[in-house]
C-alpha positions in Angstrom: 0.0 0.0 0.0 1.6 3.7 -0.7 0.4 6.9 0.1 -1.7 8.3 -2.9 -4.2 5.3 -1.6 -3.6 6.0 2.4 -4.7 10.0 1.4 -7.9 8.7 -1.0 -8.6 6.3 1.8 -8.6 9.3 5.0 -10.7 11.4 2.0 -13.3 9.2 2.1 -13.4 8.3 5.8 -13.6 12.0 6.1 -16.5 12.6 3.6 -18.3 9.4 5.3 -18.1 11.2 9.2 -16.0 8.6 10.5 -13.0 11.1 10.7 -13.3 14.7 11.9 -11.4 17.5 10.1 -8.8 17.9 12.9 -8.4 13.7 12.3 -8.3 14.1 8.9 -5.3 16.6 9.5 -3.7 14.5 12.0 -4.0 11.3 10.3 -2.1 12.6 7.1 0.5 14.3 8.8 1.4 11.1 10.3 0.9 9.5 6.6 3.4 11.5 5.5 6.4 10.6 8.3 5.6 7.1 7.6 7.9 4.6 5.9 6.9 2.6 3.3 6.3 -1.1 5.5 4.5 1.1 8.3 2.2 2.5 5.8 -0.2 -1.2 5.3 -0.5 -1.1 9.3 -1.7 2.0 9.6 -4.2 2.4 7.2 -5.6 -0.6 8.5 -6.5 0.5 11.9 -7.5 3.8 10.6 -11.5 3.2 11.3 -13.9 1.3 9.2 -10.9 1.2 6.5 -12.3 -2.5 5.5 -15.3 -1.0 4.5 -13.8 1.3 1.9 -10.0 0.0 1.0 -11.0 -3.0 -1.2 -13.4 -0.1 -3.1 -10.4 1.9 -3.2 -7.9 -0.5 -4.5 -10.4 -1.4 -6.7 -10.5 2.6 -8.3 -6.9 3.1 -8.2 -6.3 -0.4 -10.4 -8.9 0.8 -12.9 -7.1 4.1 -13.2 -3.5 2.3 -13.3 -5.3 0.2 -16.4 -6.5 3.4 -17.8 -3.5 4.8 -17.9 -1.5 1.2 -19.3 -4.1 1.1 -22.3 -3.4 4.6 -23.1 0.0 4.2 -22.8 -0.1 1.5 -25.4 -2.5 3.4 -27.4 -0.3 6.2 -27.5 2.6 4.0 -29.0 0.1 2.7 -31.4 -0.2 6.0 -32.6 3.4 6.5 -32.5 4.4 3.1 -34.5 1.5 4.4 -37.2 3.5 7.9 -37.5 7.1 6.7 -37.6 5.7 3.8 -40.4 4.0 6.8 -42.7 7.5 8.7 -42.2 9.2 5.3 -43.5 6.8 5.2 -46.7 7.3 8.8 -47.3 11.0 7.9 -47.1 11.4 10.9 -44.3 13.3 7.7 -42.0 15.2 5.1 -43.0 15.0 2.2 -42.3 17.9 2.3 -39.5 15.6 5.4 -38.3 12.6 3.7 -38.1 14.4 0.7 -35.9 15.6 3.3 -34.0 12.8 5.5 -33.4 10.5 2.7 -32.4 12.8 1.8 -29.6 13.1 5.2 -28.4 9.3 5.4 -28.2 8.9 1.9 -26.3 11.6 3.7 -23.4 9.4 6.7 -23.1 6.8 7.7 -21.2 3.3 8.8 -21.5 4.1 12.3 -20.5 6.5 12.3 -23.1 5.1 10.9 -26.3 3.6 13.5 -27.6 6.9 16.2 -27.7 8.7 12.7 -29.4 5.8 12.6 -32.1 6.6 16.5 -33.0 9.9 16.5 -33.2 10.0 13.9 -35.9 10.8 15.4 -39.3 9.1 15.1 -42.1 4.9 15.9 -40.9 3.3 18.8 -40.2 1.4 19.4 -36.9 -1.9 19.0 -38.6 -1.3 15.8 -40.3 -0.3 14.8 -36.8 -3.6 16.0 -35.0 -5.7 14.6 -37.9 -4.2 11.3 -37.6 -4.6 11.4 -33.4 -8.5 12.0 -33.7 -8.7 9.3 -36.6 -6.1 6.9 -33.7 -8.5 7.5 -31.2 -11.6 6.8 -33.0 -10.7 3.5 -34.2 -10.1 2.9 -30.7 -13.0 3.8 -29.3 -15.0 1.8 -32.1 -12.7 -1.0 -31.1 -13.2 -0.9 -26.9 -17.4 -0.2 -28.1 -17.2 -3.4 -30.1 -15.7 -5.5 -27.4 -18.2 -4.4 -25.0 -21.0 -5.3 -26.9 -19.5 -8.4 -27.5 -18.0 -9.1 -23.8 -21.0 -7.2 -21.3 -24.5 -9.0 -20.7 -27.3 -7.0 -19.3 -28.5 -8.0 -16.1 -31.5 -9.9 -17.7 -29.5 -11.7 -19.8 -27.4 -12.8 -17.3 -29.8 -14.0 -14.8 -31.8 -15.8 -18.0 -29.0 -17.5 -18.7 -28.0 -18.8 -15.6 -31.0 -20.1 -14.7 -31.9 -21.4 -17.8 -28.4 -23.2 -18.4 -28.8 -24.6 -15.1 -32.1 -26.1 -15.1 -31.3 -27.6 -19.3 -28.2 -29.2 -17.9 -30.5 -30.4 -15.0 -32.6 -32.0 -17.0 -29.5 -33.3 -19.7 -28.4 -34.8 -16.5 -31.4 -36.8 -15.5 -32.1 -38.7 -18.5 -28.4 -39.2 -18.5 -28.5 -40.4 -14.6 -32.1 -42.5 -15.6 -29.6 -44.1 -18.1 -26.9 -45.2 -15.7 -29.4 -46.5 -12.6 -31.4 -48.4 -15.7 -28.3 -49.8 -16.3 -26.8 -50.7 -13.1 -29.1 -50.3 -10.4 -31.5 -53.5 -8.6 -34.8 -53.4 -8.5 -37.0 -51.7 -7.1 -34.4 -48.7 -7.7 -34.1 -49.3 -11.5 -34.6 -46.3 -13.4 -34.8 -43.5 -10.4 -32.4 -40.9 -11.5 -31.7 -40.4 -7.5 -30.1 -43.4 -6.6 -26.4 -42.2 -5.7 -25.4 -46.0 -5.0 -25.1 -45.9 -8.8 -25.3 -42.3 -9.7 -23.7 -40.2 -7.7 -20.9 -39.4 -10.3 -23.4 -38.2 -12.6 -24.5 -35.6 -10.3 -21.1 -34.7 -9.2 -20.3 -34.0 -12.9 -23.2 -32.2 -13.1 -22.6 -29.9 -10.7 -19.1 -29.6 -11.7 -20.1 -28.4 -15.2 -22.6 -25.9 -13.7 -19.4 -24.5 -11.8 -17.4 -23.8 -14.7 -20.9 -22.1 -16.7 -21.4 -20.0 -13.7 -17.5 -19.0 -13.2 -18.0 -17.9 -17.0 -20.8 -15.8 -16.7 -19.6 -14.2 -13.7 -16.4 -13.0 -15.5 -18.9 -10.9 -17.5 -20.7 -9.4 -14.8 -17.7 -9.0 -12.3 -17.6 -4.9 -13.1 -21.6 -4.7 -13.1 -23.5 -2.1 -10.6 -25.1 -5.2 -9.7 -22.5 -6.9 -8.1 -20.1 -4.0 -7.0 -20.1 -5.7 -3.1 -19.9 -9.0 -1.9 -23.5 -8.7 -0.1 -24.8 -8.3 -3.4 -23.0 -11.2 -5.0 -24.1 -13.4 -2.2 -27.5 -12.4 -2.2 -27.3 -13.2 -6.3 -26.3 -16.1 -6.1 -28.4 -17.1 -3.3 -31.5 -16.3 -5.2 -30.4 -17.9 -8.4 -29.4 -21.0 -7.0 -32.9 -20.8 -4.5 -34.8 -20.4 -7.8 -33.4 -23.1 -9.8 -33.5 -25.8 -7.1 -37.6 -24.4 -6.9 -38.1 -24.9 -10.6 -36.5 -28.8 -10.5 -38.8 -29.5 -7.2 -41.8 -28.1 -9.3 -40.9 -30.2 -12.5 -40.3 -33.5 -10.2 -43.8 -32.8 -8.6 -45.4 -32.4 -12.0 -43.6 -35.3 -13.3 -45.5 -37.2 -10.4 -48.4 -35.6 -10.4 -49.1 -36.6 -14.3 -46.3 -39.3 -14.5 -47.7 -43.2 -14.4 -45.0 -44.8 -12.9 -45.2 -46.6 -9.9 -44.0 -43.6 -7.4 -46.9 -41.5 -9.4 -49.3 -44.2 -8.4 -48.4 -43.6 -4.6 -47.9 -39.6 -4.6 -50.4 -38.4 -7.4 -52.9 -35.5 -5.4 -56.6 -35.5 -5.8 -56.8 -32.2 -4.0 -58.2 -29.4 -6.2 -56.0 -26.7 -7.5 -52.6 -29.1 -6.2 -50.6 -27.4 -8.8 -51.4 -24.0 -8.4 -51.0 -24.1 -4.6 -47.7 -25.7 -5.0 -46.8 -23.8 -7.6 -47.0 -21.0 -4.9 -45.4 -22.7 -1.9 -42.1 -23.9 -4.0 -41.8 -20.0 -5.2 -41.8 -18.1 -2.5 -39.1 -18.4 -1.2 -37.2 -17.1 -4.7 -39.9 -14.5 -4.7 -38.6 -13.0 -1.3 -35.0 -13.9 -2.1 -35.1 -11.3 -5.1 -37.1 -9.2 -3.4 -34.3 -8.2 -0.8 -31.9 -8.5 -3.3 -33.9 -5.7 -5.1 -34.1 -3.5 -2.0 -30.5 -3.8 -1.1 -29.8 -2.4 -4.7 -32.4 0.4 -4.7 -32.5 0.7 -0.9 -29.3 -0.3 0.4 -26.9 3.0 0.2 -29.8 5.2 1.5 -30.4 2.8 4.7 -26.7 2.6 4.9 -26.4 6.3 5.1 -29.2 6.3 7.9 -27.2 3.4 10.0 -23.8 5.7 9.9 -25.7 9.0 10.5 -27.5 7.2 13.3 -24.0 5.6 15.2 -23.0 9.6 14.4 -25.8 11.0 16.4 -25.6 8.5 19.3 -21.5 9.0 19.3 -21.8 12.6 20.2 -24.0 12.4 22.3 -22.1 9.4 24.1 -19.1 12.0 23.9 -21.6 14.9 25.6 -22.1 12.8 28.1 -19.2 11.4 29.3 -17.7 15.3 29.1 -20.2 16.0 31.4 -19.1 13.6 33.9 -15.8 14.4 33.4 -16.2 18.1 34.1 -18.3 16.6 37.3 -14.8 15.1 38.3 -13.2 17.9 38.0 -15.7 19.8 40.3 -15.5 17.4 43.1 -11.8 17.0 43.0 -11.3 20.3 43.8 -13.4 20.6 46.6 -12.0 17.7 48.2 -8.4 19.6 47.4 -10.2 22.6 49.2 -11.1 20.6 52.1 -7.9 18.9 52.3 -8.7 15.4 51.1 -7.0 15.5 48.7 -3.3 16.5 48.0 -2.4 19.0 45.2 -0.1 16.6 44.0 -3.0 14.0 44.0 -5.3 16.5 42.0 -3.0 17.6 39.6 -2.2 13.9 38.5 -6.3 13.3 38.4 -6.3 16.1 36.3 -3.4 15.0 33.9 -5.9 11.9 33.2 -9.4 13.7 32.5 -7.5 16.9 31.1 -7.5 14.8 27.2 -10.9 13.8 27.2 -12.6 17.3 27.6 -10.1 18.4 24.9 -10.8 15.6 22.4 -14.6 16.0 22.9 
């Protein structure tokens, strides 16, 4: 950890109330006369930091890419220039060795004073060809989103969907095996694991890997930005699938004539639709939190902090209060002689910081 992140990291601790400005003052000053291994201990124990440094981190890496991808755009753009000075036989070829190495030592900072100091061009060709650079680029990184980013419903579809298909792949494959291998009366029942467990294992193996894929897409969503959203995603996906393979197995009873259909089949009225509700409530509620935390969650968050605020200063009032109480009666007792001066003046050395601090 280095400094520009301890300084973002007090910044925002600041703006969130959970450091006052004399802190925030304090806190960087120390920053500052720090050495480099001290720096990770201290900005741990700074308060609440494990709430905002993995945010943090997260920000500064997406600048530091920033700034790599422009970087290598830039020398794009460079490698283009020095390649149209070749053709117009401005640089030799020696240069054009040359100059291409000289442009992979330099910096972003300096790319640009490199690029105009090559002979040959004039400043316009070069600004025309920089706007032409970075268009292509942008059509390029516009492309690759479309073709890389899912949209929340597309995402959830397909999870879900993929899921419950391979589910159902999975059976007939695992009423395959237990056909096979299994002793009556446990021939064809896709959930006998004497003989099918390894189906299932694979099974839930591949759904792994699908699932690891998809969340690669999403990992930069608003969606999933925290891990309390990520749990509760995954919680409610995985809740809704396991709902829709009870409901298929019930209907497969309910209507199937096999023997276990013989024995479980329902005469009640409206079975279906009353089960239908039972199995899917609990998804129902599991995406509707997961909804509220997204819409709801940094406005009740903001009401929690401002709420431990409140009840901190007035925790601070109070103790103050009894402090300066202390105080009072420790000097009456010095008046009276209970107490020496030395004895008061030590008392005093110990309540003395926490009026100050409150």
């Amino acid at each position: 950890m280095d400094r520009e992140l301890g300084h973002k990291l007090i910044d925002s601790l600041y703006n969130s109330g959970n450091l006052s400005l004399k802190e925030c003052g304090d806190k960087r000053d120390k920053l500052n006369e720090l050495k480099e291994d001290q720096i990770e201990i201290f900005l741990t124990s700074l308060p609440s930091a494990e709430h905002f440094l993995p945010e943090i981190i997260y920000q500064i890496s997406q600048i530091k890419e920033a700034e790599e991808v422009k970087l290598k755009m830039d020398r794009e753009l460079g490698q283009k220039y020095i390649n149209i000075l070749y053709r117009k036989r401005y640089l030799t070829l020696e240069d054009v060795s040359e100059k291409t190495d000289e442009l992979n030592r330099l910096k972003q900072s300096q790319i640009e004073d490199f690029l105009e100091s090559l002979p040959g061009l004039s400043e316009g060709f070069l600004y025309e060809l920089t706007v032409k650079h970075e268009e292509d680029n942008r059509r390029k990184v516009k492309e690759e989103s479309l073709n890389n980013k899912l949209t929340f419903g597309e995402n959830l579809s397909l999870s879900i969907l993929t899921t419950v298909l391979l589910f159902f792949l999975f059976s007939f494959f695992a009423w395959y095996v237990s056909e096979s291998f299994s002793t009556y009366p446990n021939q064809g029942k896709i959930f006998d694991f004497s003989v099918t467990w390894w189906v299932w294992i694979i099974y839930l193996f591949f759904c792994y890997l699908i699932q690891k894929r998809f969340y690669k897409r999403r990992v930069n969503d608003k969606y999933f930005e925290n891990s309390l959203r990520i749990t509760l995603y995954h919680l409610s996906t995985n809740i809704t699938v396991v709902a829709i393979i009870i409901f298929w197995l019930i209907i497969r009873l309910q209507y199937g004539d096999g023997e276990a259909s013989l024995i479980a089949k329902s005469t009640r009225d409206g079975f279906i639709f009353y089960t239908f509700f039972i199995v899917f409530l609990a998804p129902t509620i599991s995406w509707l939190i997961y909804y509220l935390v997204i819409k709801k969650g940094p406005a009740l968050t903001k009401v929690i902090k401002d709420s431990r605020k409140i009840k901190d200063e007035k925790n601070q009032v109070v103790k103050r209060s009894e402090v300066v109480k202390q105080i009072k009666e420790a000097k009456e007792l010095l008046d009276l002689g209970v107490l020496t001066q030395a004895e008061y003046d030590e008392l005093i050395k110990k309540l003395k910081p926490i009026i100050l601090n409150n």
